[in-house]
N, C-alpha and C positions, 0 to 999 in steps of 0.2 A: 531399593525402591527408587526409581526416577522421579527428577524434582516434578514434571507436570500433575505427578497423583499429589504427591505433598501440594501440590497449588490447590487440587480438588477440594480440600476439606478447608480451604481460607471462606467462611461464612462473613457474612454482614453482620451477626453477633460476636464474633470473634473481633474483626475491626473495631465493632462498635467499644465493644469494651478495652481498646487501646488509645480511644481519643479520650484527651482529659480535656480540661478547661484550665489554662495557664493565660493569665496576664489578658485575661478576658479574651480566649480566643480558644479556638479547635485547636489541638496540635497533639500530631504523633508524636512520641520518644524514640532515639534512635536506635534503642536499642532491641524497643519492637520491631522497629522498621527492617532493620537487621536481619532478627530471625526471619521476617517474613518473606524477605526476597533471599534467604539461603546462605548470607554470608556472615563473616563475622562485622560484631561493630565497631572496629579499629578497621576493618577494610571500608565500611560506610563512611566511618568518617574522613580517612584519608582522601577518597574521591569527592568529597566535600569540598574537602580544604583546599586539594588542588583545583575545583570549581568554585572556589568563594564568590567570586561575580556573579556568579550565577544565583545566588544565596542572599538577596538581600537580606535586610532584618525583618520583613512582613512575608518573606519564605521561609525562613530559616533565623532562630536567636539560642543563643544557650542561657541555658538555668541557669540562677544565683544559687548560691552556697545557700541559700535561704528556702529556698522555694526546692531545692534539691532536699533539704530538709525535711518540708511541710508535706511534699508527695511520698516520701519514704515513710512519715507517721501516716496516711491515709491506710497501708497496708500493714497491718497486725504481725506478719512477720517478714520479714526485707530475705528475700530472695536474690538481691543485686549480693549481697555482703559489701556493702559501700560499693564507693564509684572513685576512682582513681583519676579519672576526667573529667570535664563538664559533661553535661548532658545537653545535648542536642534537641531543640524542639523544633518541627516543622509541621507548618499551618498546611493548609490543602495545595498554595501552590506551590509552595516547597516540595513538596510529593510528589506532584507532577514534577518538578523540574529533577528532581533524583531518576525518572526513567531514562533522562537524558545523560546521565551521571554512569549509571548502572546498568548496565546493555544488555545484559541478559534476559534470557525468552523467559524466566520465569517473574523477573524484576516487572516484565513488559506486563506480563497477565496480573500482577499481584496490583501494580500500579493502577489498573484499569478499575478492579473489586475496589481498590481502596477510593480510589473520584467518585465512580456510584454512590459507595456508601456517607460520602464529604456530602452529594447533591443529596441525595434521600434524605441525608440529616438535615440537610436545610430546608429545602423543599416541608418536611415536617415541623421545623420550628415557624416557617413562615406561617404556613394554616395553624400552626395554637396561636400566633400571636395576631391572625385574623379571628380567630375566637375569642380571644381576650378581650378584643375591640367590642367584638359586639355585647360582649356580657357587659362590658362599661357602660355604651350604650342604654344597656335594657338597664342597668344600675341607678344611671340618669334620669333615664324614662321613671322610673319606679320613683323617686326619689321626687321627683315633682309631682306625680299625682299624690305623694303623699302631703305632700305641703300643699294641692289643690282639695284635698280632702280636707284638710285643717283649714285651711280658707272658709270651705261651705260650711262648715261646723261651727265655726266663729260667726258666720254671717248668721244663721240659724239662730246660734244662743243668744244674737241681740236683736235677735226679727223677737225670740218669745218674750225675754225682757222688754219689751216694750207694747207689747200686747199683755202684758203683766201690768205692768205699772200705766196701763189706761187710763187717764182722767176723763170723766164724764163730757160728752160735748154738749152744750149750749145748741139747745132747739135754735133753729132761725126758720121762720116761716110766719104766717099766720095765723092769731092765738083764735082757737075756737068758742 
């Protein structure tokens, strides 16, 4: 089978479900990254290493023994069978800077699905967290007419207390 069909079936849920959240951030594993553009991940990471400049640490950072740990118990049963190296994480421009790494026509088209799917993801979080605002908003809003409501109802309870406790007023006029 030629790699352009194996590119065919790279979906937006397929991506989607290879970004995690590490160290408060998007980031692919290299090891997906790997399968995805067709190679193995000792050839990914070699063309790395020999482009480390290219790699900063907000492109490119490796997992701690720690954090190599915490994503292995995420999944019920480890498919890796351990990791003999660090694990490679790269954020969105890290991705893009691996096209540059990795030359191939299929690295080219996998690279391109995968940005799409970095901007849709954002693009998406930006409007929830445009929504968010506005529920706060309406949160606020709510939240003082209820204390204007308990104002009038205070004002209320001592307008009738003291139409209760009316003392008789003293005629003033002329007595007939």
């Amino acid at each position: 089978m030629p790699k352009s069909n194996e590119f065919t079936a790279l979906t937006e849920e397929v991506v989607m479900n290879q970004i995690y959240l590490i160290r408060n951030q998007k980031v692919m594993l290299d090891r997906d990254l790997a399968k995805l553009y067709g190679v193995e991940t000792k050839v990914l990471k070699q063309q790395v290493r020999r482009n480390i400049k290219r790699f900063p640490e907000d492109f490119m950072f490796e997992m701690t023994e720690t954090e190599s740990r915490n994503l292995r118990s995420q999944f019920v049963t480890s498919s890796w069978g351990g990791n003999r190296y660090v694990i490679m994480c790269f954020t969105e421009q890290g991705v893009a800077m691996l096209s540059s790494v990795l030359k191939s026509e299929q690295a080219i088209k996998v690279n391109i699905q995968i940005i799409r799917v970095f901007t849709k993801l954002r693009s998406f979080l930006l409007e929830n967290t445009e929504v968010r605002l506005e529920i706060e908003q309406i949160k606020k809003k709510l939240d003082n007419h209820g204390k204007n409501i308990e104002l009038v109802f205070q004002y209320l309870d001592e307008l009738i207390e003291k139409s209760e406790n009316k003392k008789p007023r003293e005629k003033i006029g002329y007595k007939k």
